[in-house]
C-alpha positions as CSV (number, residue, x, y, z in Angstrom):
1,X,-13.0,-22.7,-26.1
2,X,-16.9,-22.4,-25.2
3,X,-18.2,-19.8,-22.6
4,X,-18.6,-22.0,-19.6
5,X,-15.2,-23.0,-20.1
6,X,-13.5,-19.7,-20.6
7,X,-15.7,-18.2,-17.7
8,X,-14.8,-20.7,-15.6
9,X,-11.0,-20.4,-16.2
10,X,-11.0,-16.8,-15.8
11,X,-12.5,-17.1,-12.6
12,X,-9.9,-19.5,-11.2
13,X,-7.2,-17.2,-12.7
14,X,-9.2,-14.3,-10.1
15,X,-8.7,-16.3,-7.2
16,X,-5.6,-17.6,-8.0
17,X,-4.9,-13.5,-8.0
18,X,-5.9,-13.0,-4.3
19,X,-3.1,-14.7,-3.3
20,X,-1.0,-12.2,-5.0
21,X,-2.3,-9.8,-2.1
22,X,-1.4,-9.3,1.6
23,X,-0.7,-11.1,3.1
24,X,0.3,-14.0,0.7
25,X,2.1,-11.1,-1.9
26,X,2.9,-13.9,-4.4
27,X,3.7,-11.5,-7.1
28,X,4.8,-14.7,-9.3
29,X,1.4,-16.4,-8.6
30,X,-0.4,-13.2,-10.0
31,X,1.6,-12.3,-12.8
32,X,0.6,-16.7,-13.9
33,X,-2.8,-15.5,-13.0
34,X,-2.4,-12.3,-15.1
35,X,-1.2,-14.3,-18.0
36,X,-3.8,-17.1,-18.5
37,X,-7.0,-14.2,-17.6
38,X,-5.0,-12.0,-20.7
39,X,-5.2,-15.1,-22.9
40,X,-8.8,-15.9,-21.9
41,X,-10.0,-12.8,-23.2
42,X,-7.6,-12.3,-25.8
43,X,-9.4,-15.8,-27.8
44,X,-13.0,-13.7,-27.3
45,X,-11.9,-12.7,-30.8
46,X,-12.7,-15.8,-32.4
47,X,-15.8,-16.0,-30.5
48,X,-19.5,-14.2,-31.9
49,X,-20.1,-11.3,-30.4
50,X,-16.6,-11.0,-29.2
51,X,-16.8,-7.7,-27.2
52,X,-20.0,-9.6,-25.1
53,X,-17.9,-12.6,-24.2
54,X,-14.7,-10.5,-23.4
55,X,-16.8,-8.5,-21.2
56,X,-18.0,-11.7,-19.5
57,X,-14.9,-13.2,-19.0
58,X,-13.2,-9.5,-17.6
59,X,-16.3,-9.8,-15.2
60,X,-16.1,-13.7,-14.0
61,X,-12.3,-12.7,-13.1
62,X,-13.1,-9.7,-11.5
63,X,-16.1,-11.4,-9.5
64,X,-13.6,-14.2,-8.5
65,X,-10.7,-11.7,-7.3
66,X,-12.6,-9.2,-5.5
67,X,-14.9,-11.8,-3.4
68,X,-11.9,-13.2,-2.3
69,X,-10.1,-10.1,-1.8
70,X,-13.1,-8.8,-0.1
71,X,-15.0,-11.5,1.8
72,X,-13.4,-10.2,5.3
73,X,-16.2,-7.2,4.4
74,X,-18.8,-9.6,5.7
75,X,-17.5,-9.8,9.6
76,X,-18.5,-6.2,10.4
77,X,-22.0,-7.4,9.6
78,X,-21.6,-9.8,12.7
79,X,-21.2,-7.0,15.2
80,X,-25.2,-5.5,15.5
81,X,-27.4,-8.4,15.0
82,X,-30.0,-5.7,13.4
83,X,-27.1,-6.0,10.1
84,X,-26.2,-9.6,9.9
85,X,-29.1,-10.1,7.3
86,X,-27.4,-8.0,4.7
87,X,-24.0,-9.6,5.2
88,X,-24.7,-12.0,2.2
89,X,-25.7,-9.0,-0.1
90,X,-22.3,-7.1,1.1
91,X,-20.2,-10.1,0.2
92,X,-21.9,-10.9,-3.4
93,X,-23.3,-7.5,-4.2
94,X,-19.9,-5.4,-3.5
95,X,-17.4,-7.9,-5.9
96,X,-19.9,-8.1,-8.2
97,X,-19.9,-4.1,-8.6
98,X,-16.5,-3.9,-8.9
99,X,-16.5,-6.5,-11.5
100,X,-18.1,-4.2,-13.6
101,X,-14.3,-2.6,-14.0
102,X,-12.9,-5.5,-15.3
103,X,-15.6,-6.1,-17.5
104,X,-15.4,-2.6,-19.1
105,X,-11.6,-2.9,-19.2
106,X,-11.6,-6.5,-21.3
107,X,-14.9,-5.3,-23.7
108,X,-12.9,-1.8,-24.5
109,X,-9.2,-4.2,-25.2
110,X,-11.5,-6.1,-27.4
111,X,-12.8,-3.7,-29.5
112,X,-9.3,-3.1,-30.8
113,X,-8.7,-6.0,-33.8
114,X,-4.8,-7.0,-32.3
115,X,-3.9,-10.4,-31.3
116,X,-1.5,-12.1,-29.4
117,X,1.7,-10.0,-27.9
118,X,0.3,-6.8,-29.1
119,X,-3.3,-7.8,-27.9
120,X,-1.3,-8.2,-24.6
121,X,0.1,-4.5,-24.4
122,X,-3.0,-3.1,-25.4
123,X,-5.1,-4.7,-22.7
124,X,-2.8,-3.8,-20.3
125,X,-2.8,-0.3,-21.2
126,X,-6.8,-0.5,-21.6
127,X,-7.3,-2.2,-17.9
128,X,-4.7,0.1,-16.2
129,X,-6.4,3.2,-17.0
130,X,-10.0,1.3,-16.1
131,X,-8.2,0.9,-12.8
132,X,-7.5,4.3,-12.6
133,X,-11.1,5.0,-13.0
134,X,-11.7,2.4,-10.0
135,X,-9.6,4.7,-8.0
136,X,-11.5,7.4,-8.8
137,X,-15.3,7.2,-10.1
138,X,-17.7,7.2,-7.0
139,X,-15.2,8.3,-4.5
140,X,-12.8,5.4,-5.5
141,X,-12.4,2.4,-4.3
142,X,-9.0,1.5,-4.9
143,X,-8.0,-1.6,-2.8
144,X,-6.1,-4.5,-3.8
145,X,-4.5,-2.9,-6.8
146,X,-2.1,-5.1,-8.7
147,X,1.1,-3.3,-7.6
148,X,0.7,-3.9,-4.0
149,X,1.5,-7.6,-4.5
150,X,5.5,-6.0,-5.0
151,X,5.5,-5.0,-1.6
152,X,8.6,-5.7,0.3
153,X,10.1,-7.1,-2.7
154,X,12.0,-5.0,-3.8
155,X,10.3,-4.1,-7.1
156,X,7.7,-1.9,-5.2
157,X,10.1,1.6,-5.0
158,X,9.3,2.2,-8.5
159,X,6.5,3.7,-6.4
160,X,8.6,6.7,-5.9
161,X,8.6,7.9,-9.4
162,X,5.2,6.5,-11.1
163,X,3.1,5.5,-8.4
164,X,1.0,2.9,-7.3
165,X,-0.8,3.2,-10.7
166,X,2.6,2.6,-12.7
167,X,3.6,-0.2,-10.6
168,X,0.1,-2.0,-11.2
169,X,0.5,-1.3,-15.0
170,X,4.0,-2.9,-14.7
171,X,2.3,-5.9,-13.3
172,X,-0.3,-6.0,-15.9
173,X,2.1,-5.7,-18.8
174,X,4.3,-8.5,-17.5
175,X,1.9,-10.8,-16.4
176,X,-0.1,-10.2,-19.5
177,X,3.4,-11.0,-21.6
178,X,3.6,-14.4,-20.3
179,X,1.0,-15.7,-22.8
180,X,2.2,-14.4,-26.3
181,X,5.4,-16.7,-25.1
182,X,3.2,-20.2,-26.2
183,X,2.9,-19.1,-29.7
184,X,5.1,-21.1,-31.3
185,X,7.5,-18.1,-33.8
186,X,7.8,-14.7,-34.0
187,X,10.1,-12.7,-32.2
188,X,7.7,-10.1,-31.4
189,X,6.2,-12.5,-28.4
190,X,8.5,-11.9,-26.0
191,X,8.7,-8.2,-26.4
192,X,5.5,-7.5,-23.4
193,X,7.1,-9.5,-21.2
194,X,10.7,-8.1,-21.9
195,X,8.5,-4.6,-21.7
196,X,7.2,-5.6,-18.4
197,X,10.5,-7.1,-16.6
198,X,12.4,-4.0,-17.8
199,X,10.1,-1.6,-15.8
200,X,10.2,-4.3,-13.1
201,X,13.8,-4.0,-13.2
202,X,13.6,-0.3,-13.6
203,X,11.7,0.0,-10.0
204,X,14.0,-2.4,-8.6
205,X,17.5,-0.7,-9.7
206,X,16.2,2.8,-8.4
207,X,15.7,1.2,-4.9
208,X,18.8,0.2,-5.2
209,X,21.2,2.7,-6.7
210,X,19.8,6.0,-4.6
211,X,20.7,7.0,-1.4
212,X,20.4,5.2,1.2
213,X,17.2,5.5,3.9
214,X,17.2,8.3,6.1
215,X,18.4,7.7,9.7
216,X,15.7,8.5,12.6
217,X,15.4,11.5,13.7
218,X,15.4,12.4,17.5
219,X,12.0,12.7,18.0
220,X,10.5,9.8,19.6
221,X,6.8,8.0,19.2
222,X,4.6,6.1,21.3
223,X,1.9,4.5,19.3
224,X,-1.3,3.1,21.8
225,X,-3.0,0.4,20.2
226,X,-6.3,-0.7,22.5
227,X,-7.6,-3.6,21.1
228,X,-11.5,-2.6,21.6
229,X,-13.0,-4.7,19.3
230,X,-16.4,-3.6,17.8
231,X,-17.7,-6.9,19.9
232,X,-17.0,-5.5,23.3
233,X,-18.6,-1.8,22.5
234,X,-22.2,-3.5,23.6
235,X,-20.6,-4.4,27.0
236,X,-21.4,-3.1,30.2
237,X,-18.7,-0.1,31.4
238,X,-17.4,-0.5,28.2
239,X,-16.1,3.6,28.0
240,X,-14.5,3.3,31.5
241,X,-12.3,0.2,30.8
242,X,-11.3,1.6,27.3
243,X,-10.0,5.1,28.7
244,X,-8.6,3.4,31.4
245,X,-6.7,1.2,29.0
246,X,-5.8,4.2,27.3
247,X,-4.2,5.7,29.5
248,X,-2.4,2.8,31.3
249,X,-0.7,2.0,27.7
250,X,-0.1,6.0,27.2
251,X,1.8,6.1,30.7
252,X,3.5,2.5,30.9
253,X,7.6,3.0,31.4
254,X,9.4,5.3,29.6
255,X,6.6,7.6,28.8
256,X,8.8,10.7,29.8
257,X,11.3,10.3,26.8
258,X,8.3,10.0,24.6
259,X,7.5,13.8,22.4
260,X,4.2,12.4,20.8
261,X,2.1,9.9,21.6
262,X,-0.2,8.6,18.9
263,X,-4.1,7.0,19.4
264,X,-6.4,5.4,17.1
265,X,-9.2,6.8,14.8
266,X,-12.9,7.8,17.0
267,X,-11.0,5.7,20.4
268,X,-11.8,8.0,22.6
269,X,-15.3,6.8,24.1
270,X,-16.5,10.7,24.5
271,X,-16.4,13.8,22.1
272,X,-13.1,14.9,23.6
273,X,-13.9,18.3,22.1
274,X,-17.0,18.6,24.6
275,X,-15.4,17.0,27.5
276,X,-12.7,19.1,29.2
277,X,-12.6,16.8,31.9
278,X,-10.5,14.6,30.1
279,X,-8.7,17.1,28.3
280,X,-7.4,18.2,32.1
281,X,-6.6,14.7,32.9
282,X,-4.3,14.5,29.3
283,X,-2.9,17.6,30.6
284,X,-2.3,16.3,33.8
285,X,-0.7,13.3,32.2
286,X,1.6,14.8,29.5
287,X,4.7,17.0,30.0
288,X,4.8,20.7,28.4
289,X,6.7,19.9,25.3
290,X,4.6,16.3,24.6
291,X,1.5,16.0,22.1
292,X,-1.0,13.7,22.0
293,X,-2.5,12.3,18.6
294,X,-6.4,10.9,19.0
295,X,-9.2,10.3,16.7
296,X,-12.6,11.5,18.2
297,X,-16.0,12.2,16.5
298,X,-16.4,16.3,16.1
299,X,-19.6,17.8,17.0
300,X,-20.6,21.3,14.9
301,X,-24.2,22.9,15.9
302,X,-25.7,25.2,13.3
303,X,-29.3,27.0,12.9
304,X,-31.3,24.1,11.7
305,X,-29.1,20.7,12.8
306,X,-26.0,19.4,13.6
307,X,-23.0,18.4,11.9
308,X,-20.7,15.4,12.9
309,X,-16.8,14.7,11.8
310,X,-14.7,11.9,11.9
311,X,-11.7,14.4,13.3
312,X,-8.1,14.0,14.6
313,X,-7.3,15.9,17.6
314,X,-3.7,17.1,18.8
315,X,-3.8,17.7,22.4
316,X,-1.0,19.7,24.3
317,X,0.8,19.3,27.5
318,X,-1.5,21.8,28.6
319,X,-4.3,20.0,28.3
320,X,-5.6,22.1,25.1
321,X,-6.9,21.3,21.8
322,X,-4.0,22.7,19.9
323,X,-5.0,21.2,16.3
324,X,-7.9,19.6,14.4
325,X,-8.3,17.8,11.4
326,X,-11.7,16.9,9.9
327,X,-11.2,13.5,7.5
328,X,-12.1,14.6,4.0
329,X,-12.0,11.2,2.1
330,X,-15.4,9.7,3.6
331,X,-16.9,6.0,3.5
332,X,-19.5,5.2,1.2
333,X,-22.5,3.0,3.3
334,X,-20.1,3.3,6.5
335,X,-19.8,7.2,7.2
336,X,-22.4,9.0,4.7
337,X,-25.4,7.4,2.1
338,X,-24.4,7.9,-1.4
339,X,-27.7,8.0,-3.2
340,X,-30.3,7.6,-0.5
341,X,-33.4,8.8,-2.5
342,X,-32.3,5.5,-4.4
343,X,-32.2,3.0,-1.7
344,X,-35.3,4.0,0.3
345,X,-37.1,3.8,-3.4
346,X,-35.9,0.2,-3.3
347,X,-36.9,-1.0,0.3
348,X,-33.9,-0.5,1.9
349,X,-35.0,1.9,4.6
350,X,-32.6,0.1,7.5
351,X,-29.3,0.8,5.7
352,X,-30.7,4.4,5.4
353,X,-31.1,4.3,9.4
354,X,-28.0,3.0,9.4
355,X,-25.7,5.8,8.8
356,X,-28.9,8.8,9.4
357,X,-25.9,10.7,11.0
358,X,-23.9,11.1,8.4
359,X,-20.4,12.6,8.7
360,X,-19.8,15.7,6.5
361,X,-16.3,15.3,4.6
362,X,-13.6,18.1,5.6
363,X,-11.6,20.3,3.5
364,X,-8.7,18.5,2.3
365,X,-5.3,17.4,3.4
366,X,-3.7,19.5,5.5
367,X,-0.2,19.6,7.0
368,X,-0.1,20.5,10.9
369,X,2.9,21.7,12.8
370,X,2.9,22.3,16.5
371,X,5.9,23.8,18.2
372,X,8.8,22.7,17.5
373,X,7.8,18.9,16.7
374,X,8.3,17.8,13.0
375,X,5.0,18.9,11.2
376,X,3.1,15.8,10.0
377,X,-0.2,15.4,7.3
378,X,-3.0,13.8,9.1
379,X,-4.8,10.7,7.4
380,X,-7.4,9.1,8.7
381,X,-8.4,5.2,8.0
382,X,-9.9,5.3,4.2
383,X,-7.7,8.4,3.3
384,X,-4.3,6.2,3.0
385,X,-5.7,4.2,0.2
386,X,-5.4,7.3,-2.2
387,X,-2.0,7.8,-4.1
388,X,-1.0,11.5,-4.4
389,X,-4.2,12.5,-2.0
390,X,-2.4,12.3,1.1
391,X,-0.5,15.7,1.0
392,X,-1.9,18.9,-0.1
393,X,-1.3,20.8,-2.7
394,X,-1.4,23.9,-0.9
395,X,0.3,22.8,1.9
396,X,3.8,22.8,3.0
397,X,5.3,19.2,2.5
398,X,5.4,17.9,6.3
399,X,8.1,15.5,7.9
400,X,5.9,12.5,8.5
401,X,2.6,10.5,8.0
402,X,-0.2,10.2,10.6
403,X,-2.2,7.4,9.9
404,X,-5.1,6.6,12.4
405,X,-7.8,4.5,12.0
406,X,-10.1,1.6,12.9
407,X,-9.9,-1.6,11.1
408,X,-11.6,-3.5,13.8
409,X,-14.2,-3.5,11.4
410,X,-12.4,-5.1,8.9
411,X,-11.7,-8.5,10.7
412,X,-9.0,-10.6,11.8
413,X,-8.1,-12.2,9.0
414,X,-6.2,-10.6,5.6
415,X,-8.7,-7.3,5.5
416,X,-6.3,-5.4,8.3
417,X,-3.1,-6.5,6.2
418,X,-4.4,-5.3,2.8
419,X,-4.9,-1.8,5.2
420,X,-1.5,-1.7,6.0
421,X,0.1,-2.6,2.3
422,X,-2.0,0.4,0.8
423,X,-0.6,2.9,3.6
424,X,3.3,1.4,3.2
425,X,2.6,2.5,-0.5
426,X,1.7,6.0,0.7
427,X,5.0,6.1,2.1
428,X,7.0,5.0,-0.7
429,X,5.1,7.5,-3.0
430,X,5.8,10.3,-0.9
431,X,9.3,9.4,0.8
432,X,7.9,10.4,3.8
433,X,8.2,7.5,7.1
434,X,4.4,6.9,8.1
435,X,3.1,6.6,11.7
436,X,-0.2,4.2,11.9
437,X,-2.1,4.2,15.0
438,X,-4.8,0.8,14.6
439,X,-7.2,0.1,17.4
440,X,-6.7,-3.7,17.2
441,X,-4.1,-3.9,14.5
442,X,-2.1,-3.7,12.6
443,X,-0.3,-0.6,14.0
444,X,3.1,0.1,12.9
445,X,6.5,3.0,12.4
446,X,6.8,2.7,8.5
447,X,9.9,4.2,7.3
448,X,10.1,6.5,3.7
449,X,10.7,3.2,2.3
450,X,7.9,1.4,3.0
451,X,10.0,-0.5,5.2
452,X,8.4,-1.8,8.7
453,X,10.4,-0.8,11.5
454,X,8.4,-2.0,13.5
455,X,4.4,-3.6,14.3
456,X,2.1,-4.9,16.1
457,X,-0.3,-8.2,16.4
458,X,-3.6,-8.0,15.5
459,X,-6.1,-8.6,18.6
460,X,-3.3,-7.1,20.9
461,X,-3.5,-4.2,23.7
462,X,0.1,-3.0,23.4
463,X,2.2,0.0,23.1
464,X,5.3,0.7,20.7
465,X,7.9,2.8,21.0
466,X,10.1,4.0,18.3
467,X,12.4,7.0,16.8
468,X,10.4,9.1,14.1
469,X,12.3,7.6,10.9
470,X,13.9,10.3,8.5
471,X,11.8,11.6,5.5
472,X,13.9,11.6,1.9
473,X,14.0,15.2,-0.4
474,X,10.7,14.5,-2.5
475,X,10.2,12.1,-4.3
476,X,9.8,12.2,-8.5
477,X,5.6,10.7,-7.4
478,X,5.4,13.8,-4.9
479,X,6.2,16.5,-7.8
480,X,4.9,15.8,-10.9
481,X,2.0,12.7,-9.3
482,X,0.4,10.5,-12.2
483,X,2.4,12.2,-14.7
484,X,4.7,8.7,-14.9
485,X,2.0,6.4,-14.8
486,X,0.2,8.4,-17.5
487,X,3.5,8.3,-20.0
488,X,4.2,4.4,-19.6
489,X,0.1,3.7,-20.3
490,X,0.9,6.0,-23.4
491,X,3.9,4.2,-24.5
492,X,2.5,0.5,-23.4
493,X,-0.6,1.5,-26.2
494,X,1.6,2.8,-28.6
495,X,4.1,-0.1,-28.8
496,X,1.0,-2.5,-29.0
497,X,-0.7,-0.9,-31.6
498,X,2.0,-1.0,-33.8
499,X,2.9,-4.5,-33.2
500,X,1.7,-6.9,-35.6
501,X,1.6,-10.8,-35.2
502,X,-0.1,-13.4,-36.4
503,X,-3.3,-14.2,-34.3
504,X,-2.7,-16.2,-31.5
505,X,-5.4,-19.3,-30.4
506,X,-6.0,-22.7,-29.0
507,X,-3.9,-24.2,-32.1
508,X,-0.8,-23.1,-30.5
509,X,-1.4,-25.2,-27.4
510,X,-1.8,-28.4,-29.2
511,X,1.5,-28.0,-30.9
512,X,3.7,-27.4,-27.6
């Protein structure tokens, strides 16, 4: 096949792939897509300069997949008409980086001389591991990751024991499997996809054969989801409506048999830290033995400036700051300038301007306990994307997952979705129920499954009420972390280096 061909292929295979995502999760549309990307690169070898053209093919697919994963990136440029000129540059420039992965990932699989069903295991333990790095290099960005498309299927509580990470490798190695199948002999074809199905099967069966979910406990939640848009923060009396709305949704019926009430990331229109007047009218509005969960912006003076945080407050019925936790996991371009010196050497002064108040990351996780409440790890927004990030290592394992954030940036279309199918992974992982607090959506009780007990709209102001779901004993993924993932990438390379096969190309087609 020539290169415009193959490129072209590999780049319908990459949007074919986004439908594997939330909130299509056709798992059996990506594995297809899987399969014909691993045979596109797989007949680089037969190509000149094979390792070139495999790179270009890894990056045409990645280019395809991430700009339709990631075109709802482009409506937050809409909000400030000073941005909407860089929205173009965010939508191209952002898959194209990340395509960079997937070109690495198919040039490094290339380098190694095996064809066909063992070519197939070896690129999938090649591309795992670049997507590792993904999750990881720069801060990470690890969104859309294979395994996600399992979600709600069944297959996705393998989770528990290898990850997110194993369960994307799982994908790979069985999507990757389908293509060895066309060659026409040799049992050794079928054995990536029979590798693949059996972890498949593996993740499903443990769902299956432990105990069974938890029960609620008898604490009960109130999750206040505003629906303040980032179009409406220009309006006039904006702050007054929005705490107004607050508090209305806080205090509708059956407020007293609530013991925590849970807000959005940065919803409070002051810095509730600095304003006690509406840490009295909290007070005022809570009984002793309730909490309240908020996101605010943290304000820290020092000799020589000011630092800001993007913090989660826990106020008591007294009307006092009882807790405070400063997000450690920080957006890149949206809450601090990763090489500035860089951009403003380039022209790019406004995106500079941009974000001139940076936020300064916190410590770490951190696991909070107040009274007698269940303690609960506080995760705010970006931080729930991170498998085995969202507990500390230091800290006692807490009862439950506070998830607040913001993704009114993010649209109304599949970018608030893909938000929520990386934080129900969080909760698998851990076995630990997670509580997410969205300012337009999607807010939601997860349980230790994953499970949805219960959510909201996007674009709606509502309230939801719910019993804390029970957390399970931890998980094999809480103790030992990566340490699954990194012993199936180990075996997947192993079993495909020593495979050997006759090598597989467009011959085979013609004689099916």
């Amino acid at each position: 096949m020539k290169l415009l061909p193959r490129l072209a292929l590999a780049a319908l295979a990459g949007g074919a792939a986004v439908f594997g995502m939330a909130p299509f999760d056709c798992w059996p549309l990506l594995l297809a897509a899987l399969g014909v990307f691993a045979w596109a690169v797989d007949g680089t070898a037969d190509r000149p300069r094979p390792k070139r053209t495999a790179a270009l093919t890894g990056w045409a697919f990645g280019f395809a997949y991430f700009a339709g994963g990631f075109y709802w990136v482009g409506e937050a440029f809409y909000v400030d008409p000073a941005t909407i000129w860089m929205m173009p540059f965010a939508v191209t420039l952002l898959p194209a980086g990340m395509a960079l992965y997937y070109a690495l990932a198919a040039a490094a699989a290339r380098a190694f001389p095996q064809r066909g069903a063992a070519f197939a295991l070896v690129f999938a333990a090649v591309f795992a591991a670049t997507e590792f790095l993904r999750g990881w290099l720069f801060t990470g960005f690890p969104w859309n990751l294979f395994g996600t498309s399992f979600i709600g299927s069944g297959f996705d509580q393998g989770a528990a024991v290898t990850g997110l990470y194993g369960l994307t490798l799982a994908a790979l190695i069985a999507g990757f499997g389908l293509y060895p199948l066309l060659a026409a002999r040799g049992w050794r074809r079928a054995v990536p996809l029979g590798f693949g199905l059996l972890l498949l099967g593996g993740s499903y069966a443990y769902g299956q054969l432990r105990e069974p979910t938890p029960a609620p406990t008898g604490t009960h939640l109130r999750i206040v989801q505003p629906d303040n848009p980032q179009s409406e923060k220009a309006l006039p009396d904006y702050r007054r409506r929005l705490w107004q709305r607050l508090m209305a949704l806080t205090l509708e019926p059956g407020a007293q048999s609530v013991d925590i009430f849970v807000w959005p990331e940065g919803v409070t229109p002051f810095l509730m830290e600095e304003t006690p007047e509406a840490l009295e009218v909290i007070g005022q509005a809570l009984e002793p033995r309730q909490i309240l969960i908020a996101g605010s912006v943290r304000r820290q003076q020092f000799t020589g400036g000011t630092r800001y945080y993007n913090s989660l407050f826990v106020v008591d019925g007294a009307g006092q700051i009882a807790a405070a936790y400063d997000k450690a996991h920080l957006v890149p371009f949206g809450e601090y300038m990763p090489f500035p010196e860089a951009f403003r050497a380039l022209g790019i002064a406004s995106l500079n301007a941009r974000v001139a108040d940076a936020f300064t990351p916190g410590p770490g996780p951190q696991t909070l306990k107040i009274g007698d409440l269940p303690a609960f790890s506080a995760l705010i927004c970006y931080e729930a994307l991170f498998p085995a990030a969202v507990v500390g290592a230091d800290q006692p394992r807490p009862a439950w997952l506070a998830n607040i954030t913001d993704d009114s940036w993010f649209g109304t279309q599949t970018g608030p979705w893909q938000h929520l199918t990386n934080a129900r992974f969080r909760a698998i992982e851990e076995g630990l129920p997670l509580i997410r607090a969205a300012t337009t959506g999607v807010s939601a009780v997860i349980d230790s499954d994953g499970r949805l007990v219960i959510a909201s709209g996007l674009g709606e102001a509502v309230k939801l009420d719910a019993a804390l779901p029970g957390a399970r004993p931890p998980t094999p993924f809480s103790r030992y972390g990566h340490s699954g993932f990194w012993l199936l990438l180990a075996l997947a390379l192993a079993l495909g280096l020593s495979l050997t096969e006759r090598p597989f190309s467009v011959k085979d087609l013609k004689k099916i």
